[in-house]
C-alpha positions, 0 to 999 in steps of 0.5 A, spaced: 898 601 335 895 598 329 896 594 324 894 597 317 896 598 310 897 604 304 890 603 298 894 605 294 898 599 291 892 597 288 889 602 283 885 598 281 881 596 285 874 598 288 875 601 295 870 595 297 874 591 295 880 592 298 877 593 306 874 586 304 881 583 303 885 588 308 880 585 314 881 578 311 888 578 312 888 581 318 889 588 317 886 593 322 886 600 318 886 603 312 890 609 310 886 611 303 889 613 297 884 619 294 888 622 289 883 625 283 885 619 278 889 614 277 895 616 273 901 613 270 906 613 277 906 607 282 904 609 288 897 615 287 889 611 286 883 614 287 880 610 292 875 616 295 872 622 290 874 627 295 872 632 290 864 630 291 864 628 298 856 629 300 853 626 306 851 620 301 858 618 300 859 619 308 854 614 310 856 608 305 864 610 307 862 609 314 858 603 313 863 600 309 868 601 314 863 599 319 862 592 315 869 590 316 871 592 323 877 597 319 879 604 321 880 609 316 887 612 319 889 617 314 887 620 307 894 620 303 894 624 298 902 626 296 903 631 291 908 637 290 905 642 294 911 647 292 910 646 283 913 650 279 907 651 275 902 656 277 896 652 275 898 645 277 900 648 284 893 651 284 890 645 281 893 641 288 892 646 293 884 646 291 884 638 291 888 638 298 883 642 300 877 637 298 880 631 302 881 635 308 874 637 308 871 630 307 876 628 312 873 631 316 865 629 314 868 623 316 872 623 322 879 622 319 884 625 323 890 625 319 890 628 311 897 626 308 901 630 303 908 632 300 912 638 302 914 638 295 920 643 292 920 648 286 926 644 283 928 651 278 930 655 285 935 654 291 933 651 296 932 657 301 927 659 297 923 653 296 922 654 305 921 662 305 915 659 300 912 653 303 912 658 309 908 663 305 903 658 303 903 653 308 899 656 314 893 657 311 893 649 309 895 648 316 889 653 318 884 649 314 885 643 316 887 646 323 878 648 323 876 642 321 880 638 327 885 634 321 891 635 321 896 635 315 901 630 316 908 630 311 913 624 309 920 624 310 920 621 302 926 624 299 922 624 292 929 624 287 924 623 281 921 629 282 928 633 280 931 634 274 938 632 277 935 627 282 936 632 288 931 631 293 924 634 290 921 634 297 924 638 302 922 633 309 926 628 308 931 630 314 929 630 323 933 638 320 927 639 316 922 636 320 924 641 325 923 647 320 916 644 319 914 643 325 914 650 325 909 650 321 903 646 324 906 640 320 906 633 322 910 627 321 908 621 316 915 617 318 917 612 314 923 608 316 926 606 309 927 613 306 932 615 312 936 608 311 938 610 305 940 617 306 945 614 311 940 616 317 939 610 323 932 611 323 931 607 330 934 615 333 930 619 330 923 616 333 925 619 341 926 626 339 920 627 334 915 622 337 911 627 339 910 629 332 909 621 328 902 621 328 902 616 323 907 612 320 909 607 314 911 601 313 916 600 308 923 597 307 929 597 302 934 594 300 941 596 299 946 594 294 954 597 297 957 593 290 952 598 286 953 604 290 961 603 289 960 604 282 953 611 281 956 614 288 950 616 293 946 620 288 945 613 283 946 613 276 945 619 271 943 614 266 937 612 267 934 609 261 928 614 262 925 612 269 927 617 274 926 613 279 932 609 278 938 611 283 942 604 281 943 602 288 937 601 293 930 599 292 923 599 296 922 593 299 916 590 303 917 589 310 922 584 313 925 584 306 930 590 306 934 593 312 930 595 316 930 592 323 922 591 325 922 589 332 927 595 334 923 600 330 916 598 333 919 597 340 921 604 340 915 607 337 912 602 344 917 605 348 916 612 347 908 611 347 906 612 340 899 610 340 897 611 332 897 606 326 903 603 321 902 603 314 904 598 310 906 601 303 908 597 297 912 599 293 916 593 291 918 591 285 919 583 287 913 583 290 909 587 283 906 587 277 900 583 278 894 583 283 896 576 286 904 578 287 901 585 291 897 581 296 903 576 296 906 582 298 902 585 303 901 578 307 909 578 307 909 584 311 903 582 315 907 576 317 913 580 318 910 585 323 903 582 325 908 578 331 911 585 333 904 589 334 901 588 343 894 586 341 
């Protein structure tokens, strides 16, 4: 196992800039952002053009990681993969497709994406869509030795009424995917809060973790006593606001560490864990985002063999 971080809390940052970092705090692996731009949510960055990938771009990204001693562990590229919109829906099918094939000019093993969900239809039929579409992704990457790998996040923002906008969050939904070729990007704090003890979701499954997050949250039971497990209904514009929860770096929530990484030992997980910064403490300003990732660091760091 290897101790790695997500680029993506750092948008704006070169990618020359983040490995220097990553190596000197003692990171070992890069999970790459490669969305096409910078928009205005938290968790995308353009860290790679995977839409102009040529043999150039291969050599300076390899030399670069070569540079640092880093490992490229996965591209993450996280979007609706079921869009209501046509055109949108397109527009993400075609830049999924570009990262898989610099993935593979590159060697990168795994390309991160969302499910997603048409949240204007029943949920049975967003699984018969995704079964319709998703082979034939599974089959392009599957070509170019990548595989797609999917996070359990539930992406509540995503839908009008803060339902679940990606349908992956639970081990049922896993098991439906898995049948499409899918693997599983598994991060622990999204479970905690939909009430599932992630420690017992990594035997039965381990063989599909191929890559896993490392995120953590806080919850408030005083909070949830008022908004209820689905959060607030007001939410002062910001859809991401459920009221009684929030993302935390590791070591600062409830997820427990040491029995997360010893059970992904025990069951022999052998991929890298990704720290993603989505923490709102620990944000805002360069200097608190790499504050943040040393406290993760210094969380996990002690946990991981070598």
């Amino acid at each position: 196992m290897q101790l790695g971080m997500l680029t993506a809390c750092l948008p704006q940052w070169t990618l020359d800039r983040i490995a220097g970092w990553a190596a000197q705090a003692g990171y070992e692996a890069l999970e790459v952002a490669v969305w096409p731009g910078t928009g205005g949510r938290d968790f995308e960055a353009a860290h790679l053009p995977v839409a102009d990938f040529g043999p150039r771009q291969v050599e300076e990204t390899l030399a670069l990681f070569d540079e640092h001693g880093l490992a490229l562990s996965a591209f993450a590229y996280y979007e609706n993969n079921l869009h209501p919109d046509p055109v949108r829906r397109e527009e993400i099918r075609t830049h999924l497709r570009h990262a898989i094939d610099a993935a593979q000019a590159l060697g990168v093993p795994y390309v991160g994406t969302f499910i997603g969900r048409d949240w204007t239809k029943p949920v049975a039929d967003n699984l018969a869509e995704a079964e319709r579409i998703f082979p034939e992704l599974v089959d392009y990457a599957g070509e170019r030795d990548v595989k797609l790998i999917v996070e359990n996040c539930v992406m509540e923002g995503w839908h009008p009424d803060g339902y679940p906008g990606n349908l992956a969050y639970s081990p049922e939904l896993w098991e439906w995917m898995f049948g499409l070729g899918l693997y599983l990007n598994w991060d622990p704090s999204h479970l905690i809060w939909i009430g599932i003890d992630p420690v017992e979701t990594i035997a039965p499954y381990v063989d599909r973790i191929v890559h896993a997050q490392a995120k953590d949250v806080e919850l408030d039971p005083r909070a949830r006593q008022r908004y209820g497990f689905f959060g607030k209904v007001d939410k002062g514009g910001n859809p991401w606001d459920m009221g009684w929860w929030r993302y935390r770096v590791p070591g600062l929530g409830q997820v427990d560490w040491a029995r997360v990484v010893d059970r992904l030992y025990e069951h022999g997980f052998t991929g890298t864990l990704s720290v993603e910064h989505e923490d709102p403490v620990w944000g805002g300003t360069d200097d608190r985002i790499t504050q943040g990732l040393d406290i993760a660091h210094r969380t996990l760091r002690p946990l991981i063999v070598g």
